[in-house]
N, C-alpha and C positions, 0 to 999 in steps of 0.2 A: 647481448639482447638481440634476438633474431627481427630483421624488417617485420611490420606485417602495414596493410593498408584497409584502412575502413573504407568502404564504397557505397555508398547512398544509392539508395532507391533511381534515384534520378540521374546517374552517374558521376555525383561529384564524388571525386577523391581525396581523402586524407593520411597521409602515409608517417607513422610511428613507428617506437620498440615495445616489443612486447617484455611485459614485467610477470604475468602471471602463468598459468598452465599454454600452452602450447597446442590451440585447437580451433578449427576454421568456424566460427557460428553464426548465424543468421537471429535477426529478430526486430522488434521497432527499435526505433533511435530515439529517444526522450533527455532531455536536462535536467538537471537539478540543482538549486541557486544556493542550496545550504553553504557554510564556511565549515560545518564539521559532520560528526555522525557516519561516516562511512558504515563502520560494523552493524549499526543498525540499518542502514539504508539495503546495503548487501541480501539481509536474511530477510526483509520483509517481503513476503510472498505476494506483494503486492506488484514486486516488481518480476513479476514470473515473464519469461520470455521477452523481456527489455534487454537492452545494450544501454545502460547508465553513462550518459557524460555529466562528469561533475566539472561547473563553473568554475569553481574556484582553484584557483593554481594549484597549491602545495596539499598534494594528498599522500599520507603514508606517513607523515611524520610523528606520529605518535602512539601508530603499531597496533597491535589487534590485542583486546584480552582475552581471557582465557575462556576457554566452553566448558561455564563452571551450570550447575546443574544445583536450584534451590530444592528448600524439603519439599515444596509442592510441585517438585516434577517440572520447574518451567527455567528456562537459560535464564543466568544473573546479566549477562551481560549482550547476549542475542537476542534477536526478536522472532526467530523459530531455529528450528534445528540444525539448519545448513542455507548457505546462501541462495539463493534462488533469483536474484539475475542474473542474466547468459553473461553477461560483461562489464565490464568497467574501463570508461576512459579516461586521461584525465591528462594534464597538461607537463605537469613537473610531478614526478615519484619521489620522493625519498625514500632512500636502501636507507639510507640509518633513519632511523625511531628511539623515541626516548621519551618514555611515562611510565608513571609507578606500576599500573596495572598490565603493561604491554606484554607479552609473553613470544611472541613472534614479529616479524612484516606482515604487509601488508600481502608483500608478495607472495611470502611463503605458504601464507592462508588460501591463497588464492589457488595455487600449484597444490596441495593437499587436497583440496575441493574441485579443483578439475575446471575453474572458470578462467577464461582469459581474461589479461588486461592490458590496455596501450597505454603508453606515454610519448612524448614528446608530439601530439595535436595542439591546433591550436584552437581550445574548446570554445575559445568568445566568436571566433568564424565562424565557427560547427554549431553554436546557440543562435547567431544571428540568421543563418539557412535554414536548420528547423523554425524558427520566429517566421520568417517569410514564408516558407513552403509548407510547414507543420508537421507534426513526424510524421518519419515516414521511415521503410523498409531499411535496412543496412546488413551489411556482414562484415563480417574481417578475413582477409583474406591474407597468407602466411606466403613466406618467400619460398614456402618450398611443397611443393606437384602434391608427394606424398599426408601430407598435412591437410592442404586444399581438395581431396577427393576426397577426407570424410566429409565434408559439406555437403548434405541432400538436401533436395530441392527443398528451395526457400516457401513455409508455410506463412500467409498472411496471419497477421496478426487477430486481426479484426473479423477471423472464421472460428477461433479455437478458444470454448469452452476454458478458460483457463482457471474458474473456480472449482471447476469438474477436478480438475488436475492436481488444485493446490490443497485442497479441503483433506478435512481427518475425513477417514472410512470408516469408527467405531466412535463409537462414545465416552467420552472420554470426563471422569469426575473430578473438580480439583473442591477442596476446602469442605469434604464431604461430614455431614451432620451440623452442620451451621444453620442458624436457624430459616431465612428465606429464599428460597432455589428461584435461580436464575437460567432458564434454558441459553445457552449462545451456540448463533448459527453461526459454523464456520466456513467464511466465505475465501478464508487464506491471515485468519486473524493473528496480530501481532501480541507478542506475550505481553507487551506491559496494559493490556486490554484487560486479559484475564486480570493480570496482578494486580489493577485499577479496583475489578470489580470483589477480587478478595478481601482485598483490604478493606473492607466494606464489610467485610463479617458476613457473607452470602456463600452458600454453595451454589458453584458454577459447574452446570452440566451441558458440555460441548458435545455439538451434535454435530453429522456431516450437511452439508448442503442443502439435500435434497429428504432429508430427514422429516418424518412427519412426526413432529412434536404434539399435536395439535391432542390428541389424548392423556397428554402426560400430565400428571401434576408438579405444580411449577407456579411462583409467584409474577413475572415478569419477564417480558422474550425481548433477548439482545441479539441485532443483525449487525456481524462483524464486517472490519473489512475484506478486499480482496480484489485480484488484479482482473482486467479483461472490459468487456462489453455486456453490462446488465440485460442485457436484451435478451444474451444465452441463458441466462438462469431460469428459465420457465418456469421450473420446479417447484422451486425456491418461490416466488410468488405466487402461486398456485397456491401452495402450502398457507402461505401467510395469507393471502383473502381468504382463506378457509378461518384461519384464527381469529383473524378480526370481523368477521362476520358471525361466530359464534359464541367469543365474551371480548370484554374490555380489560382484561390486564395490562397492564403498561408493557410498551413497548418504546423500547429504541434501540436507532440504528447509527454508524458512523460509515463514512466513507462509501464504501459499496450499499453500506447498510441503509444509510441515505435515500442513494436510489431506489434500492429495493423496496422501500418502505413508499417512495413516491410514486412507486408501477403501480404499487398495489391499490395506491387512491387513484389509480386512471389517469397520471403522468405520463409525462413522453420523454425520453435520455436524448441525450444529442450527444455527437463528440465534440470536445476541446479542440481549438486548433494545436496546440500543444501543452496542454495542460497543464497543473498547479502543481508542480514539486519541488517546496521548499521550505524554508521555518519562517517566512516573515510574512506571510499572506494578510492584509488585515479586511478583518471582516468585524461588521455590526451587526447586532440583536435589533432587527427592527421592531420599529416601536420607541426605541430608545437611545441616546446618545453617547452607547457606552458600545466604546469599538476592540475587540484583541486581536493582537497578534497569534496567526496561527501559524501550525506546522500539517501540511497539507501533499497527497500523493494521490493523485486521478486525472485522469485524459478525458471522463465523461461527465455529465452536469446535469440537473433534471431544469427541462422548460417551466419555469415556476408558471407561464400564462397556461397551463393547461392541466392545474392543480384545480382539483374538485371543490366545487364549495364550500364543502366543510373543511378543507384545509388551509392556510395560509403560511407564507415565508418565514421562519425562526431568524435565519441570519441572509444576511446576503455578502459580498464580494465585494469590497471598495476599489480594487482597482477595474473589473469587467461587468463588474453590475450579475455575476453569477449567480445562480442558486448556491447559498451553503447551509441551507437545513430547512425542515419544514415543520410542523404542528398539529394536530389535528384539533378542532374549535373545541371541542366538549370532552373527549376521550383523552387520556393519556399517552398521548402517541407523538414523539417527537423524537429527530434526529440531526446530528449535523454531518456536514461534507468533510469537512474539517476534522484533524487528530487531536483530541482532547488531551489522551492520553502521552502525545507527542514524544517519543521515544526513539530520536532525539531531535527538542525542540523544547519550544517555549511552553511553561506548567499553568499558562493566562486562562485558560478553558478548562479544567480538569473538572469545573462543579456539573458541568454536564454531568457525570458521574453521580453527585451529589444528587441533582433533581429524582436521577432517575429512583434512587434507593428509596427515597422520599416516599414514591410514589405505588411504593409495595403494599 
């Protein structure tokens, strides 16, 4: 295992081995408190130009499966098609793995796919420095000259479109001739989204981004997730005040879709100081004394005090008093912050889903 050393924004240093592909990368530095989930945490395009430290010690012990591919076109056991965080850290690696579905390491997926990863940090130090500073910038930097000159200059995080990036470019049909069509905006959405809303007996018609749906015929418009700064999506809200200003179909949104959905009633985003990424988040339905456990990935939040009249809070955040979801009073229009769909995490919230079909 060749040295390599994470360097933080700020100049702290943390110096590991590297377990995965062999290559110098820059990007934010975020945590994540889950106990398992790797394979999906890896591919969800939510974590587009992140450096992942996972909290929990023992990562790899139970190996990747396979990139199996169901009849509706979507990975069995991925949540998009290849990994899309720049990195992975973690504390303790295990080389051997052992589960029925494993088919490789940890590592060797990782080397296939071209993404680095460190071990031997000490990630509760490296959680406690983000906790106090909030994330911020980092790179890994390799014990050797050669390695360390592909690294070009380090892009801020917090400049780069990165739904632009993640998003389908075509349109794309799953569950075609089913009876009520669902438009979904792809803002870097996770497959078990789609598979949520199949299963539902709906045709889902995935659009890009910035896609102007707003002509199409379609029973209800679903705003996916996806990584970044909602502030970039201009488009993307443009589009949707066009919709919601000329019918009431139902709508909803998770996660990025959240936000989106918040702009568009004349909300304002703020960032996390280090945001919510993990499976135990508990948040309440206000109004009500009924609290779940969620499974949660966002650095940004909507200011609930600066939601429109006609809108008010769906759930909120028990441990920071956050925004996680909003309503609109009269119109069908609700979303949460939170993964309903939670892939992988806790299945406490999947009726979101439920309302929504409802409401076709």
């Amino acid at each position: 295992m060749r040295d390599v050393t994470l360097v933080l924004q700020d100049g702290t240093e943390f110096k590991g081995k590297s377990f995965g592909y062999e290559k110098a990368v820059a990007g934010e530095v975020v945590f994540n408190t889950a106990m398992m989930g790797y394979p999906e945490s890896l591919t969800d395009p939510s974590y587009a130009g992140q450096l992942m430290v996972l909290t929990y010690p023992l990562v790899g012990n139970y190996g990747v499966p396979p990139f199996t591919v169901e009849q509706n076109g979507i990975a069995t056991f991925m949540e998009s098609d290849r990994i899309y965080a720049s990195a992975i850290i973690v504390s303790d690696y295990s080389q051997a793995y052992s589960h029925w579905n494993a088919c490789e390491s940890l590592g060797d997926w990782l080397k296939r796919e071209k993404v680095p990863g460190i071990t031997g940090i000490d990630t509760r130090q490296l959680t406690k420095v983000l906790r106090e500073h909030g994330v911020m910038m980092g790179k890994l930097v390799f014990d050797d000259a050669e390695i360390n000159s592909q690294l070009t200059e380090q892009e801020d995080y917090g400049s780069i479109n990165w739904v632009e990036r993640v998003s389908c470019k075509d349109v794309i049909r799953y569950n075609e001739g089913a009876g009520k069509k669902v438009v979904l905006v792809d803002c870097g959405v996770k497959n078990n989204i789609i598979r949520c809303l199949i299963n539902r007996g709906v045709e889902v018609i995935r659009v890009p981004w910035n896609y102007d749906y707003t002509d199409m015929a379609f029973d209800g418009l679903f705003l996916a997730n996806g990584p970044g700064d909602p502030d970039k999506c201009v488009d993307a809200v443009e589009i949707l005040k066009k919709q919601m200003s000329s019918n009431r179909k139902p709508i909803c949104g998770i996660c990025m879709g959240n936000q989106l959905l918040a702009k568009a009633g004349g909300a304002i985003i703020y960032k996390l100081k280090y945001g919510h990424r993990s499976h135990n988040q508990p948040v309440r339905e206000v109004g009500t004394n009924r609290c779940y456990v969620t499974s949660q990935n966002h650095g940004y939040a909507v200011d609930a005090a600066t939601l429109g009249n006609e809108w008010r809070e769906l759930f909120v955040n028990m441990n920071d008093g956050s925004n996680e979801g909003i309503r609109h009073l009269t119109h069908p229009w609700f979303s949460s912050q939170f993964h309903p769909e939670a892939c992988s995490g806790p299945v406490d919230t999947e009726f979101m889903f439920d309302r929504f079909i409802e409401t076709l």
